[in-house]
C-alpha positions in Angstrom: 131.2 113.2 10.5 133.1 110.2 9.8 133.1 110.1 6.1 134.4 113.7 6.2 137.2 112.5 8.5 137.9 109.7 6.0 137.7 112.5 3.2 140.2 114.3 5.3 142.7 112.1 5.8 142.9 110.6 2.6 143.2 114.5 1.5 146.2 114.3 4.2 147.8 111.5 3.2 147.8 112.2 -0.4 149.1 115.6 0.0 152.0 114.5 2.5 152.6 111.3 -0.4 153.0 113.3 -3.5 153.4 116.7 -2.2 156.1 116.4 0.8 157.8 113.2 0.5 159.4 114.0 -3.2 160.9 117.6 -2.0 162.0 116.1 1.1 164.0 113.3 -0.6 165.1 115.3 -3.3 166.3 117.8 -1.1 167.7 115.2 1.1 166.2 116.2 4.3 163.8 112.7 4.9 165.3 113.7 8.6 162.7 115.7 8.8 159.2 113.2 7.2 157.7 113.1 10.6 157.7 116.8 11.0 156.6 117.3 7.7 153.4 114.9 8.1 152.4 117.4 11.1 153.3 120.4 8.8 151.0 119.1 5.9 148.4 118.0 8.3 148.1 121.7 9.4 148.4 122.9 5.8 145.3 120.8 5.2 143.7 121.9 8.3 144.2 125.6 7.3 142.8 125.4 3.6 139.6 124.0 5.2 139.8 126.9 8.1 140.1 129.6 5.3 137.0 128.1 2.7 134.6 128.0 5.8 135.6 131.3 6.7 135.3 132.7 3.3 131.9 130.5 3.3 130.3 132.0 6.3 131.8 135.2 7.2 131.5 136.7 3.1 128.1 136.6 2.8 127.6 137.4 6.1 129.6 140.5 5.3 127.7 141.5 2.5 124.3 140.6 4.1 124.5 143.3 7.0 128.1 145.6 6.6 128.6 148.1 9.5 130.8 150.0 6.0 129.8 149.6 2.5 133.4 149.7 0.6 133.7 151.3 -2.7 136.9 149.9 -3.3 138.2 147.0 -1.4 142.0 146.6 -2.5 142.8 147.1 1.1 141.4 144.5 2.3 143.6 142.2 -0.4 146.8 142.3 2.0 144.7 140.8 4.8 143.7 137.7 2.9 147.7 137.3 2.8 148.2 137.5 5.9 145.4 135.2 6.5 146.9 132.3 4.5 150.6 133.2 5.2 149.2 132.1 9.1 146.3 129.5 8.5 148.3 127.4 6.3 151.0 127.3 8.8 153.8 129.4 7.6 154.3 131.7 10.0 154.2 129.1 13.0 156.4 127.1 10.8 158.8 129.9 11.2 158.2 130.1 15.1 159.0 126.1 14.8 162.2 126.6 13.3 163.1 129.5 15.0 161.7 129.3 18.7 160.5 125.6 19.3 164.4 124.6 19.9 163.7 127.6 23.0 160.9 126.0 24.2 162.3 122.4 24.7 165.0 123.5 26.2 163.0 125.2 28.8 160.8 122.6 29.5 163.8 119.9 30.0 165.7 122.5 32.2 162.1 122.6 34.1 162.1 118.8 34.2 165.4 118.8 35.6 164.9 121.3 38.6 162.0 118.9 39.1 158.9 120.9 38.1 156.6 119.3 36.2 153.6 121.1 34.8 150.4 120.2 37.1 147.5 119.9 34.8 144.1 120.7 36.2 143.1 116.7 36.2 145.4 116.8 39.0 143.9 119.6 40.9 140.9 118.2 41.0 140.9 114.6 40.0 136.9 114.8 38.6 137.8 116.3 35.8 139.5 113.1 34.6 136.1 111.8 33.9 134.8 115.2 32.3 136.8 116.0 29.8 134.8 118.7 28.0 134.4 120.2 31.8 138.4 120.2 31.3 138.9 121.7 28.1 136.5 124.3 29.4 138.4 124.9 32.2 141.8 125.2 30.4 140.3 127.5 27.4 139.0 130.2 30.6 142.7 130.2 32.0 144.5 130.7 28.2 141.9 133.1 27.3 142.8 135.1 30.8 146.2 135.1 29.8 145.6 136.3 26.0 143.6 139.1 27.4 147.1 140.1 29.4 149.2 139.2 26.4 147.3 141.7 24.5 147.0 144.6 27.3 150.9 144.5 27.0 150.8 145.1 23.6 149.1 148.1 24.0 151.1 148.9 26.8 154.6 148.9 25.4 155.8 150.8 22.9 158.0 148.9 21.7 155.2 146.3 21.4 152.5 148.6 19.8 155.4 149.4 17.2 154.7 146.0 16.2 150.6 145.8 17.1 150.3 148.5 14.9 150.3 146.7 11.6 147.3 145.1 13.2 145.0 147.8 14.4 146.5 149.8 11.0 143.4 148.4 8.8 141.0 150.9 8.5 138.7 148.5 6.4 138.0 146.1 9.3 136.9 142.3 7.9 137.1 139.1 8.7 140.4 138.8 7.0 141.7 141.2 9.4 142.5 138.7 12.4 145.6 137.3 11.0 146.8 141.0 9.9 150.1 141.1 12.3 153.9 141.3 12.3 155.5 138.5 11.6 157.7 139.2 15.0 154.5 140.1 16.8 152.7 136.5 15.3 155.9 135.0 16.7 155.8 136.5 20.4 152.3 135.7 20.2 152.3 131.9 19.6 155.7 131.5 22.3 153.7 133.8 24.7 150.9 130.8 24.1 153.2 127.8 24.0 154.6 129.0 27.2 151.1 129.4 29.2 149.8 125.6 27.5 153.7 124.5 29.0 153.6 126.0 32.4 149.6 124.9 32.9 150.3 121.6 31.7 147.4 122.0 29.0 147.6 118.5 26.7 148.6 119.1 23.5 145.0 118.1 21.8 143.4 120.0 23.8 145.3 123.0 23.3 145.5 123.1 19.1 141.2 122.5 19.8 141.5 125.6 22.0 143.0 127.5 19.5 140.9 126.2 16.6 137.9 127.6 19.0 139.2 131.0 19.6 140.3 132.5 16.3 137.2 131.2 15.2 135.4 133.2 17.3 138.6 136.1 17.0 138.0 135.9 12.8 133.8 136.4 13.6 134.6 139.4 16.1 137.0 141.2 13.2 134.0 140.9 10.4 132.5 143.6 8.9 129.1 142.8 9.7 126.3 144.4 11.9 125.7 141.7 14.8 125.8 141.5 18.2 124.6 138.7 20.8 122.3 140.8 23.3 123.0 142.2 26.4 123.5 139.0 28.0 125.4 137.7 24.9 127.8 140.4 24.8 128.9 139.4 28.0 129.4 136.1 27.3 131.6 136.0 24.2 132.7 138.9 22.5 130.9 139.9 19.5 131.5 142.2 16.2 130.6 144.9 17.9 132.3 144.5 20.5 135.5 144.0 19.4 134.7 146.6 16.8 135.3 149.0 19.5 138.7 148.0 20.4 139.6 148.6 16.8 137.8 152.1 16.9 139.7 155.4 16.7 139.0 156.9 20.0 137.8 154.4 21.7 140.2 151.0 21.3 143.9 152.1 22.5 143.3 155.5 24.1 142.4 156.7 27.4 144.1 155.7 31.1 144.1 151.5 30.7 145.4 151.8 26.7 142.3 151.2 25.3 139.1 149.1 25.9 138.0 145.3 25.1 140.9 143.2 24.9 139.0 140.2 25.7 139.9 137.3 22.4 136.6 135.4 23.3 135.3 136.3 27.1 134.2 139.7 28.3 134.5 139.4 31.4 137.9 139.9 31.8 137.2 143.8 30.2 134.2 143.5 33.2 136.4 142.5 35.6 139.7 144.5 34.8 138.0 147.9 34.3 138.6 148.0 30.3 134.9 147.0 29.2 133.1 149.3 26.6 129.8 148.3 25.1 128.2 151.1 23.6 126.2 150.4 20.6 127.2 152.6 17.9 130.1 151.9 15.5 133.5 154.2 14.8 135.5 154.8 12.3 138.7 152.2 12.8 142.0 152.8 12.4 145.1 154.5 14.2 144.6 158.5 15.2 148.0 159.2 13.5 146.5 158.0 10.4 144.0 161.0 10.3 147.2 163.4 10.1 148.6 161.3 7.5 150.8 159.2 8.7 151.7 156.1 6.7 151.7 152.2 7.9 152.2 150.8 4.4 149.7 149.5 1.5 151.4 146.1 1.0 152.8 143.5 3.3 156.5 144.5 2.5 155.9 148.0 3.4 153.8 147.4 6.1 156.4 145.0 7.7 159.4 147.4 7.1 157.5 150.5 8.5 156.7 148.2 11.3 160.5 147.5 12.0 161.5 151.1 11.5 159.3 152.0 14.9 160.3 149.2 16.6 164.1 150.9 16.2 162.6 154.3 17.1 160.7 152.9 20.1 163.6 150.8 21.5 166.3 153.9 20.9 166.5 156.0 24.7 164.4 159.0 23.4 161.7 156.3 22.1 161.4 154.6 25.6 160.9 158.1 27.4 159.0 159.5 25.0 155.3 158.4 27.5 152.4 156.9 25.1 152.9 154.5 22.7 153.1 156.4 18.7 149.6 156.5 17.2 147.5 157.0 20.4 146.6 160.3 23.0 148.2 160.7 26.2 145.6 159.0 29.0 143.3 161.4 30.2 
């Protein structure tokens, strides 16, 4: 473990050296080196993510598929989105465009004289169990991402944006990061938020999401595996999660759909939204059976994805009861 921590960081530092400093100072902007050694850290970070992925999860897919593919150019888009986010580009954009938001709401916190109580302070024998901590703060940020997500099923104007996600009717691994650029970017303030008002440390919390899209990227695969019936209740599985995604099953029916959970079931358990039935469905949006079109590429899939977000936001939108693409709740 150590040598491949030295590995990394000489990978790190040669990359932030000879790859950021020159456009930085040629582009006069050294304002910004200290940034840009966290950017290119997470660059790093996110090529390694991606290989072991690709590593794992491929064979894995071609081992035991729940679909056999005859042509998989479908699935191309997703590997975009997969590197436009693990690489850090679309939380650069939340950096540039939200992070400015979030300071400012933490100092005006400061100033009315909250300040975030962390759960060390709750119950002071955690300071001497740290991985008892970090358990403790992933259950409360996964409680709050199974909420997060409920509303995006819940809104239209939300599900306008969803869409692009649940749009893939070739599920795989590559599929996690498949989301709207404005819907990645309500995602990761809706997080920053929850880590701010919880007063989750900042290691703690990029570890916590390390750990969940890990598990979120195994759920998406295209691969026949689940953990048991005691497993399945423990973390959420392919299958699973499969059944969110499944026409039918995922975002229809009185509570929007079924298994929101991003890593424990139990909230589906608890909250009524729980489905673990055995046998896999097709995935997709209904409206897709009728024809209707979410886009091929990421352009089109991105402008169709604004055009509802205008429909569902205009007065005839907001009335118009369940959100485009699913049945009324039965």
């Amino acid at each position: 473990m150590d040598r491949l921590t030295e590995v990394f960081e000489a990978a790190h530092a040669a990359l932030f050296e000879r790859g950021a400093l020159p456009v930085l100072y040629h582009l006069g902007l050294m304002r910004l080196a200290e940034d840009a050694h966290v950017a290119t850290w997470w660059v790093l970070l996110g090529l390694v993510q991606t290989a072991v992925l690709w590593l794992v999860l491929r064979p894995l897919e071609a081992w035991r598929p729940v679909e056999r593919w005859a042509d998989r150019r479908a699935v191309r888009v997703d590997v975009l989105y997969t590197l436009l986010d693990r690489l850090g580009l679309i939380a650069l954009l939340f950096f540039v465009a939200l992070r400015p938001a979030v300071d400012g709401l933490e100092g005006a916190l400061r100033l009315a004289g909250y300040i975030p109580l962390q759960l060390e302070d709750v119950a002071p024998p955690l300071r001497e169990q740290p991985l008892a901590a970090f358990l403790a703060y992933l259950v409360a940020l996964d409680l709050l991402e199974y909420w997060r997500h409920r509303l995006q099923h819940r809104f239209a104007w939300w599900w306008a944006l969803h869409g692009v996600h649940h749009s893939q009717r070739q599920l795989s691994f590559w599929a996690d990061d498949r989301n709207h650029v404005l819907d990645s970017l309500l995602a990761d303030l809706w997080r920053a938020l929850a880590a701010l008002l919880i007063g989750v440390p900042g290691g703690q919390f990029a570890l916590i999401v390390l750990v969940t899209r890990g598990v979120e990227s195994l759920s998406h695969a295209n691969v026949r595996l689940a953990f048991g019936r005691a497993g399945e209740r423990l973390v959420v599985s392919p299958r699973f999660h499969r059944l969110h995604h499944a026409i039918g099953a995922g975002h229809e029916g009185p509570a929007g759909g079924s298994n929101f959970a991003a890593l424990l079931p139990v909230w589906d358990v608890l909250f009524g939204t729980a489905d673990f039935r055995r046998h896999a469905l097709p995935t997709g949006i209904r409206d897709q059976l009728d024809g209707a079109d979410y886009g091929a590429g990421f352009w089109a899939q991105q402008g169709q994805a604004l055009r509802r977000l205008v429909a569902a936001l205009a007065p005839a939108g907001r009335s118009s009861g369940p959100a485009p693409g699913r049945e009324p709740a039965r």
